[in-house]
C-alpha positions in Angstrom: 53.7 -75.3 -14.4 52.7 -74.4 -17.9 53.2 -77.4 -20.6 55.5 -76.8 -23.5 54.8 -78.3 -26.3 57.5 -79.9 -29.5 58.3 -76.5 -30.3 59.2 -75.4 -27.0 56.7 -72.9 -26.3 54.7 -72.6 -23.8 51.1 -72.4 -25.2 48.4 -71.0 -22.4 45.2 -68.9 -23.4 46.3 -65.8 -22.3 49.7 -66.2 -24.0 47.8 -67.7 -27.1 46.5 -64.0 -28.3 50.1 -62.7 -28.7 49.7 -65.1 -32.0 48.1 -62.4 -34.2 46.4 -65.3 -36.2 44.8 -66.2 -32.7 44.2 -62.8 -31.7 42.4 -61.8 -35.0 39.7 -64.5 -35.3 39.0 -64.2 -31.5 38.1 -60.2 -32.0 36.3 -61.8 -35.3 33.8 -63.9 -33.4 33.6 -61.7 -29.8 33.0 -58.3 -31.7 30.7 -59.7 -34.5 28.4 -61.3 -31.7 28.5 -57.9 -30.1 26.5 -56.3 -32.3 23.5 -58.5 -32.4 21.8 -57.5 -29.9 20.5 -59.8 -27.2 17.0 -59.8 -26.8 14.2 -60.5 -23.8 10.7 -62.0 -24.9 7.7 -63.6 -23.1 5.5 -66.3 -24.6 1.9 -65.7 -24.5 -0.2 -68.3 -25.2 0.8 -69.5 -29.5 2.2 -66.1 -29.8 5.6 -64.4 -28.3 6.1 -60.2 -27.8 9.8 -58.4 -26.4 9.4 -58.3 -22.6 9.4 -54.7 -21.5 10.1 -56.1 -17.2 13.4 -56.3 -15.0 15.3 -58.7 -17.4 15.4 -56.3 -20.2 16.7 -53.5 -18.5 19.2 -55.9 -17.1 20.6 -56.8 -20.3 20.8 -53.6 -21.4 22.9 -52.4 -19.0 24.2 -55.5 -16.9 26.7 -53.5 -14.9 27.5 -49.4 -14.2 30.6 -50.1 -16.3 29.5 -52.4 -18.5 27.3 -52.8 -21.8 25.4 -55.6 -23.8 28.4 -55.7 -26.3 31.0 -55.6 -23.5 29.3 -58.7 -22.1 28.5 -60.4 -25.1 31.8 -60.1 -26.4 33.7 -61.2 -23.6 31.5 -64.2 -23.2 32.2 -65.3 -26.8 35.4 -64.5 -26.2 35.6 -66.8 -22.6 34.0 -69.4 -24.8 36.0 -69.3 -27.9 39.6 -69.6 -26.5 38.6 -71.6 -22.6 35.1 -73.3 -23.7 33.4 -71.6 -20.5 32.7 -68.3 -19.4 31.1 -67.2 -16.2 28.8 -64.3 -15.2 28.4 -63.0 -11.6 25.3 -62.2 -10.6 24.9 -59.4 -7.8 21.9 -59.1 -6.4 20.2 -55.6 -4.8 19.3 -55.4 -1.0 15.6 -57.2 -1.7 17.5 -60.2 -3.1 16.6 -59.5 -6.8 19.8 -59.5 -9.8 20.6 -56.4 -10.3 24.1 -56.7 -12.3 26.1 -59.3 -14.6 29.4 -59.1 -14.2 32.2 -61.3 -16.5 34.4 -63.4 -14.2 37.6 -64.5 -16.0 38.0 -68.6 -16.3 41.0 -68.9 -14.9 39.7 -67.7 -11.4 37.0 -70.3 -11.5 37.3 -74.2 -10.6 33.4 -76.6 -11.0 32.7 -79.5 -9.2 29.5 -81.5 -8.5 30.3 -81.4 -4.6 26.8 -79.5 -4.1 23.8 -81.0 -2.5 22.0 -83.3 -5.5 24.5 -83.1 -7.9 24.3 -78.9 -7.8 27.5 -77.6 -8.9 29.6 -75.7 -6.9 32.1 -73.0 -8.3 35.5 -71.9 -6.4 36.1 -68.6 -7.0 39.6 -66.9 -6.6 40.1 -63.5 -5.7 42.0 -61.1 -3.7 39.5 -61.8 -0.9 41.1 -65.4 -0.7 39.2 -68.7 -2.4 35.1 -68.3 -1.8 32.6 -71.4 -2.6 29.1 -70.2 -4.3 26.6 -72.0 -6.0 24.4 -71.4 -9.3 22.6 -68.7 -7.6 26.1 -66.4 -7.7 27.4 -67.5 -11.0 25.9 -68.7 -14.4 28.5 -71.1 -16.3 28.6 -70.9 -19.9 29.8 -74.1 -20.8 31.3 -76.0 -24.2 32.2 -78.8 -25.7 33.0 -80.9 -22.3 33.9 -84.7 -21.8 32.7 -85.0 -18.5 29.3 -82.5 -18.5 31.1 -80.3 -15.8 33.5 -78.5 -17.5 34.3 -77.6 -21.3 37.3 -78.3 -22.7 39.7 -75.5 -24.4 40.1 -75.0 -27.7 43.4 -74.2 -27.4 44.8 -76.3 -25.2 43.1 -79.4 -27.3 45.2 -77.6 -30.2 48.4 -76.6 -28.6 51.2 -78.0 -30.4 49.5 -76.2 -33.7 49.8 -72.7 -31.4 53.1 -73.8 -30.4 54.2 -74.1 -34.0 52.8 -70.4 -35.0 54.1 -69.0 -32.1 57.4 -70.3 -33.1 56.9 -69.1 -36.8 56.7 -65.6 -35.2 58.8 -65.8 -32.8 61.3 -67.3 -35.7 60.3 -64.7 -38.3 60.8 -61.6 -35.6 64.5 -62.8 -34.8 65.3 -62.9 -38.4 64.4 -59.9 -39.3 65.6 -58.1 -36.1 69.3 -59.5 -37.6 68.5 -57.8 -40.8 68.2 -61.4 -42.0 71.3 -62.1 -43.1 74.5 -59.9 -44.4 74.6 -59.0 -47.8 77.9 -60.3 -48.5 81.2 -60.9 -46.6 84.3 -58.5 -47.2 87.6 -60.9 -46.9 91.3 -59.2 -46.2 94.4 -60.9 -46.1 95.4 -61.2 -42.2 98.4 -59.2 -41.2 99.8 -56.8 -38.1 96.9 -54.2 -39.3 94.1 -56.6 -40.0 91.8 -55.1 -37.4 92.2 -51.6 -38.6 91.6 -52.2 -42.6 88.5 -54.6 -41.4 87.3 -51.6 -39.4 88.2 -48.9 -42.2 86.9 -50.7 -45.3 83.5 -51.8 -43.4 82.7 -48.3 -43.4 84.0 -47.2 -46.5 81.6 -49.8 -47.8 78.7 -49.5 -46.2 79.0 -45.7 -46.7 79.5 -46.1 -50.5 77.3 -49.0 -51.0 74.4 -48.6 -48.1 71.3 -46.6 -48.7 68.2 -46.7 -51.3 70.6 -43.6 -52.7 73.7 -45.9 -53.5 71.7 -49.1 -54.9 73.6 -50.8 -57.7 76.7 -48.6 -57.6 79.9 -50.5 -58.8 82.0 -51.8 -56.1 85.7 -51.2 -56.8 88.4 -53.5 -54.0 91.7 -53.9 -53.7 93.3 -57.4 -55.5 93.9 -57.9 -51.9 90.2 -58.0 -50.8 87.0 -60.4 -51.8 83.8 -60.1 -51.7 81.6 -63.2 -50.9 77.5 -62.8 -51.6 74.9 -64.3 -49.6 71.7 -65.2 -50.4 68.7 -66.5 -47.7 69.1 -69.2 -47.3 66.2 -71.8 -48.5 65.1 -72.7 -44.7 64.4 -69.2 -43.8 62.8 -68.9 -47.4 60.6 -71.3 -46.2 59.6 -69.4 -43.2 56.9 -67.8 -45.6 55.1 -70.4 -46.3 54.7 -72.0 -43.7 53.0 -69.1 -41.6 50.5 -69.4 -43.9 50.1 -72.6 -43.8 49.9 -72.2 -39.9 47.3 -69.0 -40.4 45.1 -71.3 -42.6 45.3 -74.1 -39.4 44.5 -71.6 -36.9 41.3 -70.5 -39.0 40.5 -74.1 -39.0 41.0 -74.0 -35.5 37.6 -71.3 -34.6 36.0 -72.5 -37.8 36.7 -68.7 -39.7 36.6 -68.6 -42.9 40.6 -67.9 -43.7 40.0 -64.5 -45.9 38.5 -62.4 -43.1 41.8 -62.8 -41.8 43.6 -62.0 -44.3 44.5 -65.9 -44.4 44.7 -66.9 -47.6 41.4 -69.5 -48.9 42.6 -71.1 -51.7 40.5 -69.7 -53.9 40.3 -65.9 -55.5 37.2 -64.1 -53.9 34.1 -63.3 -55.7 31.0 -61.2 -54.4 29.0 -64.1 -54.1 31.6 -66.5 -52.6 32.0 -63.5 -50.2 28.5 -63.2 -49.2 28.7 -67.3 -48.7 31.5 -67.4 -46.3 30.0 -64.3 -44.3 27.2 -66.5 -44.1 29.0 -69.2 -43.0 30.5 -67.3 -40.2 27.3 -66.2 -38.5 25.6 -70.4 -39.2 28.3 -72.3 -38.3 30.6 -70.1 -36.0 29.0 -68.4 -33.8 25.7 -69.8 -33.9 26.8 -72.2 -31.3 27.9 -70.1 -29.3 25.2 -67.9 -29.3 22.7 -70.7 -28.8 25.1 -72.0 -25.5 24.6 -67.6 -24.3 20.9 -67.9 -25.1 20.1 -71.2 -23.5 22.3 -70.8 -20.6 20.4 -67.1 -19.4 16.9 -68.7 -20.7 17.4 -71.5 -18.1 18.2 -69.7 -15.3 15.6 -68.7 -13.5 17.3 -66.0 -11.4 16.9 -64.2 -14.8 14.2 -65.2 -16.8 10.8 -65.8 -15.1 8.4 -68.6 -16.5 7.6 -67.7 -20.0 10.4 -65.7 -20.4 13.4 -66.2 -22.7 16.3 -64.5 -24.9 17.5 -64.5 -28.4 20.1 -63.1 -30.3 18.7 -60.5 -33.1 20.4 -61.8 -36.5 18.4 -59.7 -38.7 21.0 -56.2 -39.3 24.0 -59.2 -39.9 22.0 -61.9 -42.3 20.2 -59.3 -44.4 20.2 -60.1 -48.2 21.2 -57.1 -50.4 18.8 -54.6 -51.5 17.8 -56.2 -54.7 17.1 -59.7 -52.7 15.6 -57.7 -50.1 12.8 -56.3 -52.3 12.0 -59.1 -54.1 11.2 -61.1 -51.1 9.0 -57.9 -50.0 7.0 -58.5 -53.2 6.3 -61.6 -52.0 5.4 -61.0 -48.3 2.9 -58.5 -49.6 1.3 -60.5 -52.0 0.9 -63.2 -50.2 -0.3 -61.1 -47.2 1.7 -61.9 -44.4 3.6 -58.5 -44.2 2.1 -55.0 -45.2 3.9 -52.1 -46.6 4.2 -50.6 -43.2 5.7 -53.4 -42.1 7.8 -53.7 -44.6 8.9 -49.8 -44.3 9.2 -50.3 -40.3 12.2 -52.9 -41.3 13.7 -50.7 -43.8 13.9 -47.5 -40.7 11.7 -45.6 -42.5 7.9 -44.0 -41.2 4.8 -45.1 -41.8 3.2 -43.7 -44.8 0.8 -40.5 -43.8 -2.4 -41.6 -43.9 -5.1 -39.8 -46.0 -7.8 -37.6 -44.0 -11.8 -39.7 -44.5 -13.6 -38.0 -46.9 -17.0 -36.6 -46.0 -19.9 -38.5 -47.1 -21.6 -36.6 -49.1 -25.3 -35.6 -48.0 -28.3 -38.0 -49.4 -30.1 -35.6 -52.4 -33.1 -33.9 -51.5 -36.6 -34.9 -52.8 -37.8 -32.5 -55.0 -41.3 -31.7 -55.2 -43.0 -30.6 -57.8 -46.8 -29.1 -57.6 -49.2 -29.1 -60.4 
């Protein structure tokens, strides 16, 4: 049975994304962390290189069906709204991993029922309810209380859901009545009452409804009133308050309101911009890409010794072109980068290199005779 909360709605994950506040800073982090792609090194010796072996290739293409940014972004995703995701890891016939597949939360349970201490994961399926260990499934885990299993954000947060699910629920009834009637049309009751009620509604609406008919004079009878309504100041209020409850659900995944389209508080400047962009990549999801790149670095199904991954910030944190070159000036200088370099990070070639010149021959010793 699934808790309501004050409100009385019933507040799960899954029912959490109809909340388009929810829904839009979830895509936020899980499609931003999609495009940085995640990449395989090995250490050697004080010095580090990209892997070129079976773990690259397998996060390249983790499954037939699936991509890097299809896994990364469900991950992120998992993590974001549950605090755990789960990967399945299917092996070929010589034992070796040879997919990744995203298993949904809710089909997985973690207890520490394993031999030492090792974790053991309950997986349903149509199959029935199976038992595997960390060599099936790698748990992506977050904030926990208990160092088993991370909590949910939403759930931790679900009478704040509960009251912007209400807000839109609220907001989508209101308008589906048209809000409120315009006015009320009052006739004096009588034998006919129901026929004039029926005869002048449509008389008026057909004089009076339409973009076409706006602010044509309404002439009635002495024995019919018109009584105008106004919304009321609750619903008025309605307004407000959703963005008061976008502004907590931004709070919520730590996005900065404006992206969105949550108002900040303050107006938006190019540089303030370029700050909370900043922010987003630091101090959202830079937790839970480190939690991604520890958990596959640890596992040694995956990476060998010496082997780890890392998410590729460079294309997302790049300063503008103006920064960019001053900052090449520098590397050049002070020798650490060359212009090649610094041309192989901008997509462009090398630059041609000129043919040797031929040493010219050594003179020839003239001789003179007397």
């Amino acid at each position: 049975m699934v808790p309501t909360t004050a409100s009385g709605m019933a507040i799960t994950p899954h029912s959490a994304l109809r909340i388009i506040d929810v829904l839009a800073c979830v895509r936020l982090l899980a499609e931003s962390a999609s495009v940085c792609p995640l990449i395989s090194y090995r250490r050697t010796g004080e010095t580090r290189e990209r892997s070129t072996g079976a773990l690259r290739d397998l996060l390249e293409r983790p499954a037939p069906a699936t991509s890097q940014a299809n896994l990364i972004s469900s991950l992120v995703g998992a993590l974001a709204m549950r605090g755990n995701g789960f990967l399945g890891k299917f092996r070929d016939v010589d034992g070796n991993v040879a997919q990744l597949v995203p298993i949904s939360p809710d089909l997985v349970t973690v207890s520490l029922a394993g031999v030492g201490g090792e974790p053991v994961y309950t997986l349903l399926s149509e199959g029935g309810v199976s038992e595997h260990t960390s060599a099936d499934i790698l748990h992506f885990k977050g904030l926990s209380v208990d160092g088993i299993y991370g909590v949910s954000p939403v759930s931790l947060a679900r009478e704040s859901l509960g009251l912007a699910a209400a807000l839109t629920e609220t907001s989508a009834a209101l308008f589906a009545n048209q809000a409120i009637p315009r006015g009320v049309l009052t006739v004096p009751s009588g034998d006919a009452e129901d026929d004039v009620l029926e005869n002048l509604r449509e008389g008026f609406a057909g004089r009076h409804g339409g973009p076409q008919n706006a602010g044509r004079v309404a002439v009635l009878t002495t024995d019919v009133q018109f009584t105008g309504v106004s919304l009321s100041p609750a619903d008025a209020e309605l307004l407000s308050m959703r963005k008061l409850s976008s502004t907590e659900v931004a709070r919520l995944f730590r996005v900065p309101p404006h992206l969105i389209g949550a108002e900040g508080g303050s107006s938006m400047t190019y540089s303030n911009v370029a700050q909370e962009l900043d922010h987003l990549y630091r101090l959202s999801l830079a937790p839970l890409m480190a939690m991604i790149e520890q958990a596959v670095s640890n596992d040694r199904d995956l990476c060998a010794r010496g082997e780890f991954v890392e998410f590729l910030l460079d294309a997302q944190l790049r300063p503008d072109p103006e920064t960019r070159s001053r900052i090449y000036q520098t590397a050049i200088a002070a020798g650490y980068l060359t212009v090649d370099d610094v041309r192989q990070r901008e997509n462009l070639p090398p630059l041609p290199t000129s043919p040797p010149t031929a040493a010219l021959p050594p003179p020839t010793e003239i001789t003179t005779h007397a």
